[in-house]
NUTI-749915 format. One record per residue (C-alpha): chain; x negated, y, z negated; residue number from 1. Coordinates in steps of 0.25 Angstrom, whole numbers, plus 5000, padded with zeros to 4 digits. Last residue first. Layout:
<atom chain="A" x="X" y="Y" z="Z" n="NUM"/>
...
***
This chain:
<atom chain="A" x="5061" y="5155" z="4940" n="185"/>
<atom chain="A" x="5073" y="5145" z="4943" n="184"/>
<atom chain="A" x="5069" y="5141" z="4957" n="183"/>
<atom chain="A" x="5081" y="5132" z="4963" n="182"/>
<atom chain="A" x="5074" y="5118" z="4966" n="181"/>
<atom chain="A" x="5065" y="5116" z="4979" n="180"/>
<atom chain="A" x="5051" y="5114" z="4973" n="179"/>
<atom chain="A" x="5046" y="5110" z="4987" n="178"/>
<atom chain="A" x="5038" y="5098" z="4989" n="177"/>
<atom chain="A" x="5025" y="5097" z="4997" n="176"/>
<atom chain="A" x="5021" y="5082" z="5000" n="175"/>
<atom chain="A" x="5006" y="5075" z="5004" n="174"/>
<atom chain="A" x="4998" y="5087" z="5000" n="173"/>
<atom chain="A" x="4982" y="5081" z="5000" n="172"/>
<atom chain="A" x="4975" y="5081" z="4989" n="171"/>
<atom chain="A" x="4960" y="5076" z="4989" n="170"/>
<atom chain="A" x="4953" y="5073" z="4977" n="169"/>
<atom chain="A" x="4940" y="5080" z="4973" n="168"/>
<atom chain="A" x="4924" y="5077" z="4974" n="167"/>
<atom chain="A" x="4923" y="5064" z="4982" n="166"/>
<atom chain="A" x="4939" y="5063" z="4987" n="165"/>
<atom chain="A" x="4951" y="5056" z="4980" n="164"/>
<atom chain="A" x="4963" y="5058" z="4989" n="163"/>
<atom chain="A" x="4976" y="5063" z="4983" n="162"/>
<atom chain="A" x="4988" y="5064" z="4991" n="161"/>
<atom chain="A" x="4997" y="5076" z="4985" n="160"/>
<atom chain="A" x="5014" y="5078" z="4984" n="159"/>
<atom chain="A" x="5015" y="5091" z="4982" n="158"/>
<atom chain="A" x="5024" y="5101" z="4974" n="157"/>
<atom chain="A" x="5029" y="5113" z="4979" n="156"/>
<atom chain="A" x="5036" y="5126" z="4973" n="155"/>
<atom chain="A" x="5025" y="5130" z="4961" n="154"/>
<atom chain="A" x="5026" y="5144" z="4960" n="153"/>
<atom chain="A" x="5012" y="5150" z="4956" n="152"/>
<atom chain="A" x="5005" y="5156" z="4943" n="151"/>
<atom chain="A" x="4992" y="5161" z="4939" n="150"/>
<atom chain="A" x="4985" y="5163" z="4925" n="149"/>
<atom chain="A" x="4971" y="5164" z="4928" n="148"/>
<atom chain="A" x="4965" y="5154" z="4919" n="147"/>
<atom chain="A" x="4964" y="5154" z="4904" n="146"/>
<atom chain="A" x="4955" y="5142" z="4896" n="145"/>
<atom chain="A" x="4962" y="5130" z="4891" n="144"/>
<atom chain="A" x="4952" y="5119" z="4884" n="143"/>
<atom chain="A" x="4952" y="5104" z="4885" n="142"/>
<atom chain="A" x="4941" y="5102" z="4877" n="141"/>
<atom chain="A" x="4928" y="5100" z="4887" n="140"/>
<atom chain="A" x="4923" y="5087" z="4894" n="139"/>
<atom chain="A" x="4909" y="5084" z="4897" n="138"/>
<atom chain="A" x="4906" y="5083" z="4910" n="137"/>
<atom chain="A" x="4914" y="5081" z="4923" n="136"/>
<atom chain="A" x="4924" y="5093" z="4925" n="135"/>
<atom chain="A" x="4935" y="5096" z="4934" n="134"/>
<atom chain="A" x="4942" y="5108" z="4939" n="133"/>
<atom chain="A" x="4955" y="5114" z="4942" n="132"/>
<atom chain="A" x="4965" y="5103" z="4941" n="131"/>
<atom chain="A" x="4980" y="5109" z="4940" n="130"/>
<atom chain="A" x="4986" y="5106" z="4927" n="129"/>
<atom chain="A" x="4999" y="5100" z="4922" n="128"/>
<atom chain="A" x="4998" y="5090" z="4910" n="127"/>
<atom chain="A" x="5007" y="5079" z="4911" n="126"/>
<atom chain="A" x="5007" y="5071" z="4900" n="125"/>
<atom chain="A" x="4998" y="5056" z="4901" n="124"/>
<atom chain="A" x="5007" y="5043" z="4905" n="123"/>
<atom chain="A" x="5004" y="5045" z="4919" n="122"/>
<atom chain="A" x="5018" y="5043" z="4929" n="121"/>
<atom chain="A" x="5020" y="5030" z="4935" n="120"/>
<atom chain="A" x="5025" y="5031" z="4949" n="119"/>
<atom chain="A" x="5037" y="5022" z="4955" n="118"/>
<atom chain="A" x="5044" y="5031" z="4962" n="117"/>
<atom chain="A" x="5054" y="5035" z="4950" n="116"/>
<atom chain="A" x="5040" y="5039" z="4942" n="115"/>
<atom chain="A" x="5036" y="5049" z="4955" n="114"/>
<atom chain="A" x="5052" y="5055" z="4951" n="113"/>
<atom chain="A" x="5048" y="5058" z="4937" n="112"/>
<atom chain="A" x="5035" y="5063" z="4939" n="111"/>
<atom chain="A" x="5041" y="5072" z="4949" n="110"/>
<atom chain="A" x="5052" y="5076" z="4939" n="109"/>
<atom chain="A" x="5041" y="5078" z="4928" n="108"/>
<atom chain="A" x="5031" y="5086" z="4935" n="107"/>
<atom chain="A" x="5043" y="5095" z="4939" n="106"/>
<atom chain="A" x="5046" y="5097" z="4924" n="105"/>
<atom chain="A" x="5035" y="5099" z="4921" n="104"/>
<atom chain="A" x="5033" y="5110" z="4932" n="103"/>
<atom chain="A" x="5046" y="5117" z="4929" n="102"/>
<atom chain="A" x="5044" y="5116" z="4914" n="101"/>
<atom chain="A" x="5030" y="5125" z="4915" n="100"/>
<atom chain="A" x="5019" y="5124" z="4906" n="99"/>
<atom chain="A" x="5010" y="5134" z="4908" n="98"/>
<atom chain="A" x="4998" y="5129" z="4920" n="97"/>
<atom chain="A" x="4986" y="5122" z="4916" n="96"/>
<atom chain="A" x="4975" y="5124" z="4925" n="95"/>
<atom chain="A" x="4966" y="5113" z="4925" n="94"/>
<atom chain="A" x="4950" y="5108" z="4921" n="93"/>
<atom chain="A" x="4949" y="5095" z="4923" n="92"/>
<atom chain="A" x="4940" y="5087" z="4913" n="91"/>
<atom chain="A" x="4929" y="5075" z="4915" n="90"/>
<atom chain="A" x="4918" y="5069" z="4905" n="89"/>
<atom chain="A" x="4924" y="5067" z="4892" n="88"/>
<atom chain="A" x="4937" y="5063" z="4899" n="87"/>
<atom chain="A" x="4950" y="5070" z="4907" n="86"/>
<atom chain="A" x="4949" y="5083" z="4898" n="85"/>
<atom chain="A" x="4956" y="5094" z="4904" n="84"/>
<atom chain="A" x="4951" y="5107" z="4903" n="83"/>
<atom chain="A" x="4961" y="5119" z="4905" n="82"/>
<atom chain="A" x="4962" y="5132" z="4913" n="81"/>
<atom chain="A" x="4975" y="5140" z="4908" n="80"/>
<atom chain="A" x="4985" y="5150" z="4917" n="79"/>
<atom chain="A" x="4993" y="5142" z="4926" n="78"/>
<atom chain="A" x="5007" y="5147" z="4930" n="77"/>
<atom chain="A" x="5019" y="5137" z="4938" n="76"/>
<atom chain="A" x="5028" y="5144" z="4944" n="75"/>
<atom chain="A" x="5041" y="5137" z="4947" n="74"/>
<atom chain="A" x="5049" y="5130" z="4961" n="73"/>
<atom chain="A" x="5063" y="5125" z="4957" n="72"/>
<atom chain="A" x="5062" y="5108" z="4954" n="71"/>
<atom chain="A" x="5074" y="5100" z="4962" n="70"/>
<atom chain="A" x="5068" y="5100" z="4976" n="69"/>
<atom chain="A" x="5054" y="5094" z="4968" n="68"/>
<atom chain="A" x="5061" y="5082" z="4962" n="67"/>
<atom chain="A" x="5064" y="5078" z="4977" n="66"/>
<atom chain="A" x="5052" y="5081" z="4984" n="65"/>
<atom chain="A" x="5048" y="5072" z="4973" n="64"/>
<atom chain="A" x="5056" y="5060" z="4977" n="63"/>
<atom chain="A" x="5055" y="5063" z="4993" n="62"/>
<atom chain="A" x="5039" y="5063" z="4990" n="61"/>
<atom chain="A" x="5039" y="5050" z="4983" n="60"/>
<atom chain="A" x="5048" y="5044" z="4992" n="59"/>
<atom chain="A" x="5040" y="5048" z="5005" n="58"/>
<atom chain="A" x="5028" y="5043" z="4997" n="57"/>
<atom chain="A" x="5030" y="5029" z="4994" n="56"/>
<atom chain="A" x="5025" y="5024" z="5006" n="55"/>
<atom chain="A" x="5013" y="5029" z="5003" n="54"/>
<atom chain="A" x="5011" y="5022" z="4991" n="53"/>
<atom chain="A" x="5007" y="5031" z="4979" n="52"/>
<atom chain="A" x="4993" y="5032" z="4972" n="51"/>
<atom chain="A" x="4992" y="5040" z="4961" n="50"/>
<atom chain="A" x="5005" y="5047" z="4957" n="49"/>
<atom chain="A" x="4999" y="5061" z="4951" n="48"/>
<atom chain="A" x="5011" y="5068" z="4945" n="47"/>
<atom chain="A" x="5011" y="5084" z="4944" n="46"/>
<atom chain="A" x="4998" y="5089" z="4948" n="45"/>
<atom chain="A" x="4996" y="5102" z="4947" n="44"/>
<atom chain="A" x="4987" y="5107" z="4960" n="43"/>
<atom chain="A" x="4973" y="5112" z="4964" n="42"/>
<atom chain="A" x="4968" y="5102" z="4976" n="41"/>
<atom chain="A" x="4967" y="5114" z="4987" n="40"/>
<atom chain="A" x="4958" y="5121" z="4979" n="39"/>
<atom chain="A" x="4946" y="5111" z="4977" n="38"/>
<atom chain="A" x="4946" y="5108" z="4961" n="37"/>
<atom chain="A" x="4932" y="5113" z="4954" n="36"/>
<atom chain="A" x="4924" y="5105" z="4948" n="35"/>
<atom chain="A" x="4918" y="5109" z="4935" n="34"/>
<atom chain="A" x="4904" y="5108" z="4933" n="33"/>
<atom chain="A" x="4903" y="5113" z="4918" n="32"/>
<atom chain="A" x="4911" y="5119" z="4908" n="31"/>
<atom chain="A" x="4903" y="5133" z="4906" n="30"/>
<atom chain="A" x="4911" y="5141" z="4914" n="29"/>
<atom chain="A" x="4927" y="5135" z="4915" n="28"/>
<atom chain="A" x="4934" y="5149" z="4916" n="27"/>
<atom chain="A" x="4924" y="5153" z="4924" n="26"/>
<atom chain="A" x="4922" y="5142" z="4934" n="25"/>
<atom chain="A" x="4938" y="5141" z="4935" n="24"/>
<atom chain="A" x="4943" y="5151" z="4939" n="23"/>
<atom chain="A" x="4941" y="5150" z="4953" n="22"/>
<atom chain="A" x="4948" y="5139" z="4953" n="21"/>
<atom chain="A" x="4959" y="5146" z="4945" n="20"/>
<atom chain="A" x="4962" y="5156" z="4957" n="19"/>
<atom chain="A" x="4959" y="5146" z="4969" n="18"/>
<atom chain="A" x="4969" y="5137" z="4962" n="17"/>
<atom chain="A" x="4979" y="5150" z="4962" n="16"/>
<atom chain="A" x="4977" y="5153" z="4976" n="15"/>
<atom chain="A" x="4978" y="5139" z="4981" n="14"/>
<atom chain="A" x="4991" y="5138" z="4975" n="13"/>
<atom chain="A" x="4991" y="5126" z="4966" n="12"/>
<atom chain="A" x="5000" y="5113" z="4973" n="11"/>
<atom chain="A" x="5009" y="5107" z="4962" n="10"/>
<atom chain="A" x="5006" y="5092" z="4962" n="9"/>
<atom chain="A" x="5012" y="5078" z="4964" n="8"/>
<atom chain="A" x="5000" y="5066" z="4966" n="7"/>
<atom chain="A" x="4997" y="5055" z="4975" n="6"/>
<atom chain="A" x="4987" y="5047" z="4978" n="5"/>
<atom chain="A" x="4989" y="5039" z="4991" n="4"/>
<atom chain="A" x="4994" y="5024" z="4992" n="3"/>
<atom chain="A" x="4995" y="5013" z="5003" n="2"/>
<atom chain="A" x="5000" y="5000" z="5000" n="1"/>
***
């Protein structure tokens, strides 16, 4: 059977990625090598399926496309740059955006509507972030420091191939589905 990675994001506006990546250096001076994410693979994932069967696509895009005509488009704000600590040796370092009902509960219903398909959500607590930057070396504390507080309207969410490449993955946009519901903000 043939499979792809797949995961569910929320695509970052390239002006607001190339704004915190920039960031990023002098925010973080002092921790080490850091490596930067490319642009163009800056999202917020929502569910990260693994690999799904190809002949299995169609339905999950119709079934999502689905969840996503019934959510109202929303602006999602991201002020905070934070270490996550994956092992003693390795950390992300991600833009936590404000807690925002709209989003969890998006991630929720499309997590919701991947389980009815088949897929077997992860046991750990979802914990939004867009992947900046990652560090090999010796861990820090998971700490918060301030990053430029910016703010978009999330109005799609994508359907993502993931291909694993020497340095970074490869994300490729399989699926663009609108938020179609009647905006409440």
């Amino acid at each position: 059977m043939s499979v792809q990675r797949i995961f569910i994001a929320l695509p970052v506006p390239p002006e607001l990625g190339q704004l915190w990546l920039s960031q990023v250096p002098e925010v973080l001076e002092g921790v080490g090598a850091l490596n930067l994410q490319p642009l163009a693979n800056l999202h917020l994932t929502l569910a990260f399926l693994g690999d799904w069967p190809l002949t299995q696509q169609q339905v999950l895009q119709q079934s999502l496309a689905q969840v996503c005509r019934q959510h109202s488009p929303f602006t999602l704000t991201v002020s905070q740059l934070g270490g996550w600590q994956l092992s003693a040796k390795r950390e992300l370092w991600v833009a936590w955006p404000e807690r925002s009902l709209p989003l969890l509960n998006l991630q929720q219903q499309l997590n919701q509507s991947c389980q009815q398909l088949g897929w077997v959500a992860s046991s750990q607590t979802y914990r939004p972030h867009i992947t900046l930057a990652r560090y090999r070396g010796q861990a820090h504390s998971e700490v918060e420091k301030p990053l430029a507080a910016a703010s978009w309207r999330v109005d799609q969410v994508i359907i993502y191939r993931s291909d694993l490449g020497q340095q970074n993955s490869i994300y490729t946009p399989l699926a663009s589905l609108p938020l179609a519901g009647k905006a409440l903000e």
